[in-house]
ZALO-181856 format. One record per residue (C-alpha): residue number from 1; residue in three letters; chain; x, z, y. Coordinates in steps of 0.001 Angstrom, whole numbers, always signed. Example, Ala and Ser with C-alpha at 12.3 -4.5 7.8 and 13.67 -1.06 7.14 Angstrom:
! residues 2
<firo=1 kolmar=ALA minu=A px=+12300 pz=+7800 py=-4500>
<firo=2 kolmar=SER minu=A px=+13670 pz=+7140 py=-1060>
This chain:
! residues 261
<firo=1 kolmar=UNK minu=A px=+51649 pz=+308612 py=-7991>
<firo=2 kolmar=UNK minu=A px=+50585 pz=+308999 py=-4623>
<firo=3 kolmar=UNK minu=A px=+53986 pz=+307187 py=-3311>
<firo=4 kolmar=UNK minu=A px=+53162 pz=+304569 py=-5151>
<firo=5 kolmar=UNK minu=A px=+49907 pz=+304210 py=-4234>
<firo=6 kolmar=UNK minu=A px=+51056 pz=+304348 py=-392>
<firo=7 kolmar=UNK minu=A px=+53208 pz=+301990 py=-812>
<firo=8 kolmar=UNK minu=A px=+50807 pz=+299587 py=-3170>
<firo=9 kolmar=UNK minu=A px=+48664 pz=+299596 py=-79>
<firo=10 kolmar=UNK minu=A px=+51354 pz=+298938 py=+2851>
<firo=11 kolmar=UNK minu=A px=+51958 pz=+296032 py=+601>
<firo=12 kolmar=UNK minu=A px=+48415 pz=+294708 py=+655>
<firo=13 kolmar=UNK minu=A px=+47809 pz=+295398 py=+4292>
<firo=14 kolmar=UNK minu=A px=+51409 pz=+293426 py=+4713>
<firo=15 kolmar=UNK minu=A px=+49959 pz=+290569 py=+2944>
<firo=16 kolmar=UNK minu=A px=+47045 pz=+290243 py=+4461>
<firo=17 kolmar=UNK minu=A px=+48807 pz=+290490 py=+7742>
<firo=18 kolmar=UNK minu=A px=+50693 pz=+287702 py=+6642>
<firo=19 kolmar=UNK minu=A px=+48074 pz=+285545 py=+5167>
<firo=20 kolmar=UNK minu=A px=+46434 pz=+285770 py=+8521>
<firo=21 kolmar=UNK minu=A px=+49151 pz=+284894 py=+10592>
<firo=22 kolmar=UNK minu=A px=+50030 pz=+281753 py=+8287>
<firo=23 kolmar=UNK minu=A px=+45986 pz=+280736 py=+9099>
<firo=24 kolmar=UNK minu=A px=+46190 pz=+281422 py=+12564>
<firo=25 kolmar=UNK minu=A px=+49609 pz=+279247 py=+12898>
<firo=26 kolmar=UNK minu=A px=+47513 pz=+276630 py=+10552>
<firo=27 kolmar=UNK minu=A px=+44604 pz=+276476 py=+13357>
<firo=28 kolmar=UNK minu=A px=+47414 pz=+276371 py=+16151>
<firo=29 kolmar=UNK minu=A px=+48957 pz=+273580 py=+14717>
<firo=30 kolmar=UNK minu=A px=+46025 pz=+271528 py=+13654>
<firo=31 kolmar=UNK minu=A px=+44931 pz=+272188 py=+18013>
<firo=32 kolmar=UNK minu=A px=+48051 pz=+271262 py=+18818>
<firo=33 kolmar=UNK minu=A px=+48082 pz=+267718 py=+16916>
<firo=34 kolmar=UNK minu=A px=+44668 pz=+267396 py=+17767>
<firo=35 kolmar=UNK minu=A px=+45197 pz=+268004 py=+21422>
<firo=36 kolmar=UNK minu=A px=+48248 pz=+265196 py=+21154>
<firo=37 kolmar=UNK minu=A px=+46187 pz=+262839 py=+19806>
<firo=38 kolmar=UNK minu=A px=+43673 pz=+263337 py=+22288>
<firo=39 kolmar=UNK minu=A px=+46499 pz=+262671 py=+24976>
<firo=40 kolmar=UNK minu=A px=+48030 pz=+259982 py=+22807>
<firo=41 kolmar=UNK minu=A px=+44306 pz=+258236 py=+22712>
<firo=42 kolmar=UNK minu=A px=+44110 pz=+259491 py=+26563>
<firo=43 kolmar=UNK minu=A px=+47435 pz=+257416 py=+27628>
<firo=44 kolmar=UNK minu=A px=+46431 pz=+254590 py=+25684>
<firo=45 kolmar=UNK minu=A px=+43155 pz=+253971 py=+27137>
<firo=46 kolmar=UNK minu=A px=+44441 pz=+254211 py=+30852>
<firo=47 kolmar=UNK minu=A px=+47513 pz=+251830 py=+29591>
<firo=48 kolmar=UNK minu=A px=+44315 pz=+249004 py=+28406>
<firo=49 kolmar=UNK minu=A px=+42851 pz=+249934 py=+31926>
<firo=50 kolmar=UNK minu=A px=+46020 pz=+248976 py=+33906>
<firo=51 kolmar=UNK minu=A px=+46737 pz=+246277 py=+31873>
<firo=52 kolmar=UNK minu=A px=+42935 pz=+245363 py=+31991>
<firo=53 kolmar=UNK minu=A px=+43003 pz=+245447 py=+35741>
<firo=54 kolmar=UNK minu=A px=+46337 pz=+243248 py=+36145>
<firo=55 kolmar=UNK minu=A px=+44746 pz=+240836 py=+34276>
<firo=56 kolmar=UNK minu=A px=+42046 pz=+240050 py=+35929>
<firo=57 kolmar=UNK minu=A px=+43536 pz=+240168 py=+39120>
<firo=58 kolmar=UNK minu=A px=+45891 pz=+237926 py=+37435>
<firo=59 kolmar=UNK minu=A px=+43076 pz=+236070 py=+36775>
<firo=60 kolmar=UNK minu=A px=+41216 pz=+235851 py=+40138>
<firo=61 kolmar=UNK minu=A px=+44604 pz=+235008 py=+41930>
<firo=62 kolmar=UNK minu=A px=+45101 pz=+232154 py=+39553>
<firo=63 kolmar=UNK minu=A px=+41626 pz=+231168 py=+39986>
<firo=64 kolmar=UNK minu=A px=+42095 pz=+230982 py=+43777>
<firo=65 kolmar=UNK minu=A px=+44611 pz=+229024 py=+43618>
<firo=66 kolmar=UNK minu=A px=+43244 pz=+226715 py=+40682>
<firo=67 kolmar=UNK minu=A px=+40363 pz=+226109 py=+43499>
<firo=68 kolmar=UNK minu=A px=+42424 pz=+225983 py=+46404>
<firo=69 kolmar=UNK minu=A px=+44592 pz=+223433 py=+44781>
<firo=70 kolmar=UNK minu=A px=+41311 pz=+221298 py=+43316>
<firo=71 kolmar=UNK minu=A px=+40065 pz=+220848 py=+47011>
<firo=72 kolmar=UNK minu=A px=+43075 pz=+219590 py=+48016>
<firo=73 kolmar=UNK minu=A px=+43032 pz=+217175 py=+45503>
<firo=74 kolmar=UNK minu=A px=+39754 pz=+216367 py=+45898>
<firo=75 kolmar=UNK minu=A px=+40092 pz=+215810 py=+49668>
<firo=76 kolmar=UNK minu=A px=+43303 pz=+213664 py=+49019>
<firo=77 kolmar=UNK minu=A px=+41210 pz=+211691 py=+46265>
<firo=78 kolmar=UNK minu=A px=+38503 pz=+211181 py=+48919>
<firo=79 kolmar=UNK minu=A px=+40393 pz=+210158 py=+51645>
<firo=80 kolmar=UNK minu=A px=+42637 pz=+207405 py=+49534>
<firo=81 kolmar=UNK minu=A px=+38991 pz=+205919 py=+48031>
<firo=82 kolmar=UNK minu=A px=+37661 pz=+205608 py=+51618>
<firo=83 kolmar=UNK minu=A px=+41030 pz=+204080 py=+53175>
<firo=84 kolmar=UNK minu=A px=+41445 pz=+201543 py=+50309>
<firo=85 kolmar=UNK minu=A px=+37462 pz=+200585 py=+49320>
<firo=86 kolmar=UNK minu=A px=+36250 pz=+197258 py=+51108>
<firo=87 kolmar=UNK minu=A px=+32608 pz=+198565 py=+51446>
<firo=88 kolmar=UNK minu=A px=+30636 pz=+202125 py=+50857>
<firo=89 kolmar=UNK minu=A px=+29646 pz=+200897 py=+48134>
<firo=90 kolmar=UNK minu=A px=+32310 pz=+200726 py=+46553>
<firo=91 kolmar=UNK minu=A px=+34041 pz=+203587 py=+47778>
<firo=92 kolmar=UNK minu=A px=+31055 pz=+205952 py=+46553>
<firo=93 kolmar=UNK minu=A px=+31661 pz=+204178 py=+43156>
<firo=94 kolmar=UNK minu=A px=+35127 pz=+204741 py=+42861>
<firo=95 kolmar=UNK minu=A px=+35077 pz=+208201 py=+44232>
<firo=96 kolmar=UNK minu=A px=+31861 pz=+209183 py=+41534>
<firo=97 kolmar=UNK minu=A px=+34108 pz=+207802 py=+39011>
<firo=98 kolmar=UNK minu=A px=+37659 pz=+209628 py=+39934>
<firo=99 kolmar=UNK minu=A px=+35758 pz=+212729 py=+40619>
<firo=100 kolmar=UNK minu=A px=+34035 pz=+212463 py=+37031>
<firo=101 kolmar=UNK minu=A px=+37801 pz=+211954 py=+35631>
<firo=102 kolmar=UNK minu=A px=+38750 pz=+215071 py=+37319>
<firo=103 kolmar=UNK minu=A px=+35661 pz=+216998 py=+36439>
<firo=104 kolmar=UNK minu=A px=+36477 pz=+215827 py=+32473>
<firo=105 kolmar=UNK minu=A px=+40457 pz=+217205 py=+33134>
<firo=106 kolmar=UNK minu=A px=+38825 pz=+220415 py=+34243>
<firo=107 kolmar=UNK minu=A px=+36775 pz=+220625 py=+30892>
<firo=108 kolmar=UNK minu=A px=+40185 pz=+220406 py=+28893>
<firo=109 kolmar=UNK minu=A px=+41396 pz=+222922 py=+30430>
<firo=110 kolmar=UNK minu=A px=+38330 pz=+225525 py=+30159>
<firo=111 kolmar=UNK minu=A px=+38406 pz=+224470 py=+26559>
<firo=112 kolmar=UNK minu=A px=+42190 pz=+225122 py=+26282>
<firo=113 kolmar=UNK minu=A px=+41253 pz=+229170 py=+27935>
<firo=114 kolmar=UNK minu=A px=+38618 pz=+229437 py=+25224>
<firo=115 kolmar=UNK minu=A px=+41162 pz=+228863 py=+22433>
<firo=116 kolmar=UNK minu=A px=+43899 pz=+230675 py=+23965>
<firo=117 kolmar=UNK minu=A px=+44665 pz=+234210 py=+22401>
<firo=118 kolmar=UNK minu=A px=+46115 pz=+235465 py=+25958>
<firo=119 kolmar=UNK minu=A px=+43419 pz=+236042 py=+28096>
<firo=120 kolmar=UNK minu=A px=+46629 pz=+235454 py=+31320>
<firo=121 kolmar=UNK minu=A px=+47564 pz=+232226 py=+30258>
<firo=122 kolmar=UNK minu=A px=+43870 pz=+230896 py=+30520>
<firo=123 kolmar=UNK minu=A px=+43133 pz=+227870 py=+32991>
<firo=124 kolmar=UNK minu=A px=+46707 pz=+227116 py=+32998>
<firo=125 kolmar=UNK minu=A px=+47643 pz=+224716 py=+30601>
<firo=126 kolmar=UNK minu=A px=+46249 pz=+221572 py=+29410>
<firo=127 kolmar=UNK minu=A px=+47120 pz=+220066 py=+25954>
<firo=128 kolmar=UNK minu=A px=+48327 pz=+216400 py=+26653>
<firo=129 kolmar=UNK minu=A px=+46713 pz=+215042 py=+23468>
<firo=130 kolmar=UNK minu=A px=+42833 pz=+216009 py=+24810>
<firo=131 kolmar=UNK minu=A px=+43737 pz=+214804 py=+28445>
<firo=132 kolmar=UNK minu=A px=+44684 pz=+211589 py=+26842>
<firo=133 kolmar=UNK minu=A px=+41235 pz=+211383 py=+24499>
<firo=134 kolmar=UNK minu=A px=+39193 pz=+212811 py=+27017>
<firo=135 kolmar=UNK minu=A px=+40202 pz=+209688 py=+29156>
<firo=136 kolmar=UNK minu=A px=+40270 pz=+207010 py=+26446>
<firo=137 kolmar=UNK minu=A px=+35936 pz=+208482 py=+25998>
<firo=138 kolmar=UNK minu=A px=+35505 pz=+207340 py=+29549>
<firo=139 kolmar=UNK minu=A px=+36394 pz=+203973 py=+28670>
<firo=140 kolmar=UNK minu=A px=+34349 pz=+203222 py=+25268>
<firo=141 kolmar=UNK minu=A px=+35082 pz=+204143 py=+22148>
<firo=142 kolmar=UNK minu=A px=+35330 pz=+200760 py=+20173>
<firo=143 kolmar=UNK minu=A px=+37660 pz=+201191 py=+17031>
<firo=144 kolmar=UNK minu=A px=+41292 pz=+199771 py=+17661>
<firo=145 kolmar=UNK minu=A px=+40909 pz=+198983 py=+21553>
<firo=146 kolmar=UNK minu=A px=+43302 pz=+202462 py=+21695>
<firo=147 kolmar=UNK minu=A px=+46542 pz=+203257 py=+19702>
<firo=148 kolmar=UNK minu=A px=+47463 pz=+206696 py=+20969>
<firo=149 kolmar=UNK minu=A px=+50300 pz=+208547 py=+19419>
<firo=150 kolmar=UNK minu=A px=+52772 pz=+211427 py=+20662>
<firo=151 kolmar=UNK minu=A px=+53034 pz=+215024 py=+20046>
<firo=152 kolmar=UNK minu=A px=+50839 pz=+217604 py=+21217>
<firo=153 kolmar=UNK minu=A px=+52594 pz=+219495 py=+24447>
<firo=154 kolmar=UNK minu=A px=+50833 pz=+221962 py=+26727>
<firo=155 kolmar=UNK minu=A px=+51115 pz=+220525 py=+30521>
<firo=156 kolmar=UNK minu=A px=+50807 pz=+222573 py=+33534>
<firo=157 kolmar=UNK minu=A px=+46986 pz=+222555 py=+35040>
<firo=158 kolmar=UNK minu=A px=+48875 pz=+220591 py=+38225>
<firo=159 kolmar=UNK minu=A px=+50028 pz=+218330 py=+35874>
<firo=160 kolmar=UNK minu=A px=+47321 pz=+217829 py=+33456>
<firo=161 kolmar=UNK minu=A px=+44532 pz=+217058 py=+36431>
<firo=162 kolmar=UNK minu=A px=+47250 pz=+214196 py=+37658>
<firo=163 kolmar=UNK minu=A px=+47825 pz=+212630 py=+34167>
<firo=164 kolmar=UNK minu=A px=+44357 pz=+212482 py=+34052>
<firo=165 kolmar=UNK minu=A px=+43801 pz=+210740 py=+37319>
<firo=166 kolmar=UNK minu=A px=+46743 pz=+208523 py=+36825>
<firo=167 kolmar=UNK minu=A px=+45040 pz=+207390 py=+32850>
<firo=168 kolmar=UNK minu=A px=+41705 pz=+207191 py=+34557>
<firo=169 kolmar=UNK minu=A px=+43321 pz=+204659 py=+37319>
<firo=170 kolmar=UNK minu=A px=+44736 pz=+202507 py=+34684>
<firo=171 kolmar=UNK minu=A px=+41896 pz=+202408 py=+32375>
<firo=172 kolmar=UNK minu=A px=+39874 pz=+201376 py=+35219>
<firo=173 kolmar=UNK minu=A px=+42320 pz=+198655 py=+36068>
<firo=174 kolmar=UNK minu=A px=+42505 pz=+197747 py=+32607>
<firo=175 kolmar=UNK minu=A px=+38538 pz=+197162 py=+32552>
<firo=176 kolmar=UNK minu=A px=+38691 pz=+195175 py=+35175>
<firo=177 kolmar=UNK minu=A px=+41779 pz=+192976 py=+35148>
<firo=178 kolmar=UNK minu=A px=+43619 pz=+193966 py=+32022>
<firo=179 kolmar=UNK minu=A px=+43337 pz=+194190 py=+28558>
<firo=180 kolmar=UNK minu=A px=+39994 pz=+196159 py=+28422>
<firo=181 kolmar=UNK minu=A px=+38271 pz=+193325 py=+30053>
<firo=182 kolmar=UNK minu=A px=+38976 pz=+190764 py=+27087>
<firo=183 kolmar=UNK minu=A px=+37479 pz=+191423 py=+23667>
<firo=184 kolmar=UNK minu=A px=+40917 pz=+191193 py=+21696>
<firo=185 kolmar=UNK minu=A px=+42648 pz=+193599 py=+24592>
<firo=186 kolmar=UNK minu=A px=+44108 pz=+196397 py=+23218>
<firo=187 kolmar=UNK minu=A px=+46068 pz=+199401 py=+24739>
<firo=188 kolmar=UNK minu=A px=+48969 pz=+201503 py=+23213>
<firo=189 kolmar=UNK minu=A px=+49182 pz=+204893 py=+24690>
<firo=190 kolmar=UNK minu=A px=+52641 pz=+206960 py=+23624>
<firo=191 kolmar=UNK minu=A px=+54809 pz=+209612 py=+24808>
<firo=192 kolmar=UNK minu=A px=+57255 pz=+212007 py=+23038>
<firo=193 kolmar=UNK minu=A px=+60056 pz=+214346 py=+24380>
<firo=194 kolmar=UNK minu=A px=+63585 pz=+213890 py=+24494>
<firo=195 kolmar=UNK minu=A px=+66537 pz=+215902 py=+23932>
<firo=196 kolmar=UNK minu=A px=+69337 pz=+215341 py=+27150>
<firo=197 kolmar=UNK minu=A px=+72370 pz=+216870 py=+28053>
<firo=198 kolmar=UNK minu=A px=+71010 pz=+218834 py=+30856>
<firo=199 kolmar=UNK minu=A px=+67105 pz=+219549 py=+29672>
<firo=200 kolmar=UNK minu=A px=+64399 pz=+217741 py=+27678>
<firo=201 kolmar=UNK minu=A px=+62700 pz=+214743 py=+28979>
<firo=202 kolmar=UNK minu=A px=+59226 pz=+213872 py=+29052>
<firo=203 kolmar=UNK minu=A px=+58662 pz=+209998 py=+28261>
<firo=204 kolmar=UNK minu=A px=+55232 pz=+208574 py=+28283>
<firo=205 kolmar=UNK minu=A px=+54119 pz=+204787 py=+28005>
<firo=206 kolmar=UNK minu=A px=+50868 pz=+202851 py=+29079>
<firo=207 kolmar=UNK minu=A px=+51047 pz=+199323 py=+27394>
<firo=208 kolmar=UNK minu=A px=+48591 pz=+196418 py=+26990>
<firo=209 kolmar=UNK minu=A px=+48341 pz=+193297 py=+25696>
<firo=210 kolmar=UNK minu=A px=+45614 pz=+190731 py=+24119>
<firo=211 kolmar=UNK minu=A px=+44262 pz=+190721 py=+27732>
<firo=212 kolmar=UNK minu=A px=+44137 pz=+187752 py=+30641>
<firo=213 kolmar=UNK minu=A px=+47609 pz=+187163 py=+32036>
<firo=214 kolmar=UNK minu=A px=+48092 pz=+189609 py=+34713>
<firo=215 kolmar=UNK minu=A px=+50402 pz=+189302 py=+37732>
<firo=216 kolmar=UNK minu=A px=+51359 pz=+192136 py=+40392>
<firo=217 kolmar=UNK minu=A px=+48934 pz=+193471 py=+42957>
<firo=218 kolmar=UNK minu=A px=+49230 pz=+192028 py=+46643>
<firo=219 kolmar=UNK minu=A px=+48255 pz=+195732 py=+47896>
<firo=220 kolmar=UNK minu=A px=+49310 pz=+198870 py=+46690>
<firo=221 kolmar=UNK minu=A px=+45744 pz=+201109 py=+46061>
<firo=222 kolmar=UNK minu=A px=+45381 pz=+204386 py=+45088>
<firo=223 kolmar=UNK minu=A px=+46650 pz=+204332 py=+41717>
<firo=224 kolmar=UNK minu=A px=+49946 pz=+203111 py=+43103>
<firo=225 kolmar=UNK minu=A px=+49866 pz=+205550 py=+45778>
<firo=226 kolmar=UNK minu=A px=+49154 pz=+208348 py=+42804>
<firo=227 kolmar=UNK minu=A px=+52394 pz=+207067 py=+41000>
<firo=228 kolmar=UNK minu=A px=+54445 pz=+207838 py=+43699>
<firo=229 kolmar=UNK minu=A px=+53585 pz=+210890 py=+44919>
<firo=230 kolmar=UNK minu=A px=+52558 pz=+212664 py=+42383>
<firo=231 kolmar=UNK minu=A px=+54741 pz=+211383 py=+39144>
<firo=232 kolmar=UNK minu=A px=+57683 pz=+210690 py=+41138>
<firo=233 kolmar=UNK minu=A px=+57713 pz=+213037 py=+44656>
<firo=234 kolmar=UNK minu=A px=+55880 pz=+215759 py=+42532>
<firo=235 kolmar=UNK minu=A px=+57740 pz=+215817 py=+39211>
<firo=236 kolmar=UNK minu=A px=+61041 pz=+214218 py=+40103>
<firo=237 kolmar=UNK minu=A px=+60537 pz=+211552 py=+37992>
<firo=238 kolmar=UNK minu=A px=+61166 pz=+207824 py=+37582>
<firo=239 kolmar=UNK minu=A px=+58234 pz=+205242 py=+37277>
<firo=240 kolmar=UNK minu=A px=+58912 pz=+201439 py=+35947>
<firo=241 kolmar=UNK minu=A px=+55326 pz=+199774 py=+36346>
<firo=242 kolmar=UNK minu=A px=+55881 pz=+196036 py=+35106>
<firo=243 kolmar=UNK minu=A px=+53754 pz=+192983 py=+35041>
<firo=244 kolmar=UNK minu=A px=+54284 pz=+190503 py=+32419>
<firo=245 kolmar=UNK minu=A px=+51707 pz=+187966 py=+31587>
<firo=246 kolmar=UNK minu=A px=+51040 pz=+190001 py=+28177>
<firo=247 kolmar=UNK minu=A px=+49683 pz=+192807 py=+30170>
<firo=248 kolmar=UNK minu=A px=+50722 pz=+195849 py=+32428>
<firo=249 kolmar=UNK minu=A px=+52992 pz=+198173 py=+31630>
<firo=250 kolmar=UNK minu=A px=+54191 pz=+202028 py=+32915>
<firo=251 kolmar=UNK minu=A px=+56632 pz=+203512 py=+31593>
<firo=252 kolmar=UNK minu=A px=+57374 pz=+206840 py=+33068>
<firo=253 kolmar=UNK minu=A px=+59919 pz=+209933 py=+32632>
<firo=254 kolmar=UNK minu=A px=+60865 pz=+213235 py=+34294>
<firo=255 kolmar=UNK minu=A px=+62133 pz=+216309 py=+33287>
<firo=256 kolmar=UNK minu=A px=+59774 pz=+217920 py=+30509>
<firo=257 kolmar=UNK minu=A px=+59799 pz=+221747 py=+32660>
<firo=258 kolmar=UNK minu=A px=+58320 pz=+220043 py=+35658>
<firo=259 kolmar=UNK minu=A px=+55545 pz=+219239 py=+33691>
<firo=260 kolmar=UNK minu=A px=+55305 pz=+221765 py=+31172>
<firo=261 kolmar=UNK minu=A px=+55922 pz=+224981 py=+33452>
């Protein structure tokens, strides 16, 4: 009896022993997860810091630029309105008015960050479709003066703010010489994107007709000077400007990644 008994205890103090170490290798194994997860969450938040961090660098070096390159547009619209304008007058009207066309491309574009899931990829496109509306505004917004059509395509913030310029130039031709300046003008606006054997092409096409016959200009002004060297120098691309008596017409092409990058 007393064996047993002995050995009915050994076997309880055993157990217990046991029961204890399987808590105490519980508790070290719930610290242990808890401590990963603490270094997991630690990892990630220093990974959203960096990545935090490159973007807005990112950010304030594509802002710098964005602003760098603005001036110099800006400076080169200036100096083309005050070579080409026959009086101050003039010249202060048609630099208020390119300088609103370029303040309005600018707008697309801070609309196009606020939509834009990727905070790096902000201020650096433009969709073509709201350049093209954003311009057709400027010039009135009578139903069936416009027939725009084309799909939507994300240009370049270089390329956006001189599509802009170049559909503000011809709109304000148009108003004054061209179709906008007769009640039955109209203008057809179009583009689309064409598959070559080398890369896609970007085609876009300014038309009008139902204006006053219109002949060529005897001086080339600053929307001729903006055709080519920005759409042709800049985008190594081909311009055919025509004037029939039915109304202007610019037809223009160039590879769609020199646009679209």
């Amino acid at each position: 009896m007393i064996i047993l008994s002995e050995e009915h205890g050994e076997a309880r103090r055993l157990a217990s022993l046991e029961a204890e170490n399987r808590h105490l290798r519980a508790l070290m194994q719930r610290a242990s997860r808890k401590a990963e997860a603490r270094e997991t969450r630690y990892r990630h938040a220093i990974a959203e810091l960096r990545q935090s961090a490159d973007r807005k660098s990112l950010l304030m070096q594509e802002m710098a630029h964005r602003v760098k390159n603005t001036l110099a547009m800006v400076q080169a619209i200036g100096t083309q309105t005050l070579r080409t304008a026959p009086s101050l007058a003039a010249a202060r009207a048609a630099l208020d008015a390119r300088l609103l066309a370029l303040a309005k491309a600018h707008d697309v574009l801070l609309q196009g960050a606020a939509t834009q899931d990727a905070p790096q990829d902000s201020w650096t496109t433009a969709p073509l479709g709201r350049i093209v509306a954003s311009a057709v505004a400027l010039h009135g917004s009578e139903a069936g003066r416009f027939a725009v059509s084309g799909p939507e395509i994300a240009l370049a913030a270089r390329s956006g703010l001189t599509v802009a310029l170049l559909l503000h130039e011809l709109g304000t031709n148009a108003a004054k010489y061209g179709a906008l300046s007769a009640p039955a003008g109209r203008v057809a606006i179009a583009w689309r994107v064409e598959a070559a054997a080398s890369a896609p092409r970007f085609r876009f096409r300014w038309e009008e007709s139902g204006g006053p016959p219109v002949s060529p200009p005897r001086h080339a002004g600053f929307g001729s000077r903006l055709i080519e060297r920005s759409l042709v120098q800049g985008f190594g691309g081909r311009v055919d400007l025509a004037y029939p008596v039915t109304g202007l017409v610019l037809a223009f092409e160039a590879p769609l990644a020199m646009l679209a990058a």
